[in-house]
Steps between C-alpha positions, in 0.01 A plus 500: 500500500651838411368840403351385186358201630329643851141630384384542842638658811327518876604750779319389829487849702420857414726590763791779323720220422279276361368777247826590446557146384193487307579843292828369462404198323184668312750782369699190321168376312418165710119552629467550852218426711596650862278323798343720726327385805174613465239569248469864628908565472468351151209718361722837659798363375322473106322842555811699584710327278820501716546413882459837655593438884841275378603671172312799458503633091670175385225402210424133465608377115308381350599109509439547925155373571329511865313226650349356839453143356815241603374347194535733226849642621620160610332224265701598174781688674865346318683703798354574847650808711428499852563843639278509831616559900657232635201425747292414231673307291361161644143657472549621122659153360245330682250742284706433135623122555185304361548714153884514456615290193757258601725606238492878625777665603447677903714828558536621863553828506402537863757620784504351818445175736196353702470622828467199676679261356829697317397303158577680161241602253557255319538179755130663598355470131665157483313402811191613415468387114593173644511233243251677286800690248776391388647770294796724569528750769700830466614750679489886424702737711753822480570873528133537372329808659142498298486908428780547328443134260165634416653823406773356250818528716740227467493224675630123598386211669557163532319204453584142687360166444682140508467461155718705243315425226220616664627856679626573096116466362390732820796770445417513113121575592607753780756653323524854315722804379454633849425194721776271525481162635749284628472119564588304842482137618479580847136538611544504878826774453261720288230454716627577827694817374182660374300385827806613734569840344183621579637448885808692461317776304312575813811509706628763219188761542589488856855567447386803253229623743754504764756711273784276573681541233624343154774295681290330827228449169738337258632283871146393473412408185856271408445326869094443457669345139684243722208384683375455183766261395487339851129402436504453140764252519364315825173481305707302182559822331780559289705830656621629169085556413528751783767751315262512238198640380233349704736595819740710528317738161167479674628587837646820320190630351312417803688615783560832330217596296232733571261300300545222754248394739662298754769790522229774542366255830831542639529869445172592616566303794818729568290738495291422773185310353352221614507179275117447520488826400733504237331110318196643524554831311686321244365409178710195434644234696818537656621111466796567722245554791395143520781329370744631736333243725466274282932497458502501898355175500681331177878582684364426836432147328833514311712611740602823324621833699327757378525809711385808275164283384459420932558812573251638242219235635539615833463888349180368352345300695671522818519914574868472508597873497730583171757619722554234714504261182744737327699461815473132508562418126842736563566356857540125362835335599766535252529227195653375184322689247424180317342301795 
């Protein structure tokens, strides 16, 4: 299946990334039916002819269709996109699985882990399709903030499955003059570095709220990168995935845009707002939020010390006071920068 061959494309989500993905692929000529979740979202949706509240004056092409049926986005779909919050995921497979074609390719282009249980995206569409599909599972994930995609900039990302031949056909329908698209074998590596980022970019909007400056910042980022590696590689992840795009590029973008919403939590809460507060006025979801307990749990189960991601659960979720987990993080014994 390549770019000639796919017909039919799916994005699951009308979240901004997923109709980000779905212009994306509709501006390259494949017909695009994008799943929204109810019949009411999809009759606004067709009406305005773009997705006001995620990408306001970004017209649909023509080739992007709108639907509330799992049927008529799903049934015929050659490609499936799923591009929803992490917390649903189980809930919106569930939803598609009876009408997916088992010779479809599934894309995850959602960031983060289960709450509960640390599992990937993809170990949790695994679970729940069961037996049912046998097709091939990929894995979408990079420097990809949706504004400035949707607005022509260049851009790269990467895409990770355990079959080559496979990853090619996906990069040749994903790719264009200004979206780039690498291929990876390492699912969990790719994976895990767009889940984890999402932690550290938190930590980053504190460290800019806080006007700490550009070296205790850069300190941050490089040693949130080597809990990164620590985890990756405990989870069967290969290190080198974690220099790359899907890590080390999308902890860039993340940690120091403006465009980013898991650094804007951590700025507004250097500023004195309360996290309820802040979710709640939002008008996306922050992933980092959620899955910075999420990673809490996974190293706690694989034994990985991971000091900047405690100390930014205990922030959250435990009132620790930004100064006294500044102090902490720089009060750590000595060590070997590479232990």
């Amino acid at each position: 299946m390549n770019i000639h061959e796919t017909k039919n494309a799916a994005v699951v989500g009308t979240t901004g990334w997923g109709t980000t993905l779905a212009i994306l692929l509709a501006r390259k000529g494949i017909a695009v039916n994008l799943l929204a979740r109810t019949e009411e979202e999809a009759e606004k949706l067709i009406k305005d002819g773009e997705n006001i509240r995620f990408a306001p004056d970004i017209a649909f092409p023509d080739t992007l269709k709108v639907t509330s049926s799992p049927k008529t986005a799903i049934g015929d779909a050659d490609v499936i996109v799923i591009a929803v919050p992490s917390n649903t995921i189980r809930t919106n497979i569930s939803r598609i699985a009876s009408f997916i074609k088992p010779e479809s390719i599934l894309v995850s282009a959602t960031k983060g882990l289960e709450i509960k249980t640390g599992m990937r995206v993809t170990q949790m569409i695994s679970e729940e399709l069961k037996a049912e599909w046998s097709g091939t599972l990929c894995v979408l994930s990079g420097p990809n903030l949706a504004n400035e995609i949707l607005r022509g900039k260049p851009s790269t990302t990467v895409i990770a499955c355990d079959s080559e031949n496979q990853a090619k056909k996906v990069q040749e329908i994903f790719s264009s003059e200004l979206f780039r698209v690498y291929t990876n074998n390492d699912i969990v590596g790719v994976e895990l570095g767009g889940a984890l980022k999402n932690v550290f970019a938190i930590g980053a909007g504190i460290c800019d709220g806080m006007k700490v400056g550009d070296n205790a910042k850069a300190a941050f980022v490089t040693r949130g990168l080597a809990e990164m590696v620590r985890l990756s590689s405990a989870a069967g992840g290969n290190p080198l995935t974690i220099a790359g795009l899907a890590g080390m590029g999308d902890m860039i973008a993340t940690c120091y845009s403006e465009l980013s919403r898991n650094r804007t939590v951590g700025f507004q809460l250097a500023s004195g707002m309360k996290l309820n507060d802040l979710l709640q006025s939002m008008n996306q979801v922050a992933e980092g939020v959620v899955t910075t307990a999420a990673v809490v749990e996974l190293s706690n189960r694989l034994k990985v010390d991971m000091p900047i991601t405690k100390c930014t659960y205990e922030i959250l979720y435990e009132n620790l006071s930004l100064e006294a987990a500044m102090s902490g993080l720089l009060g750590r014994d000595p060590a070997s920068e590479w232990n």
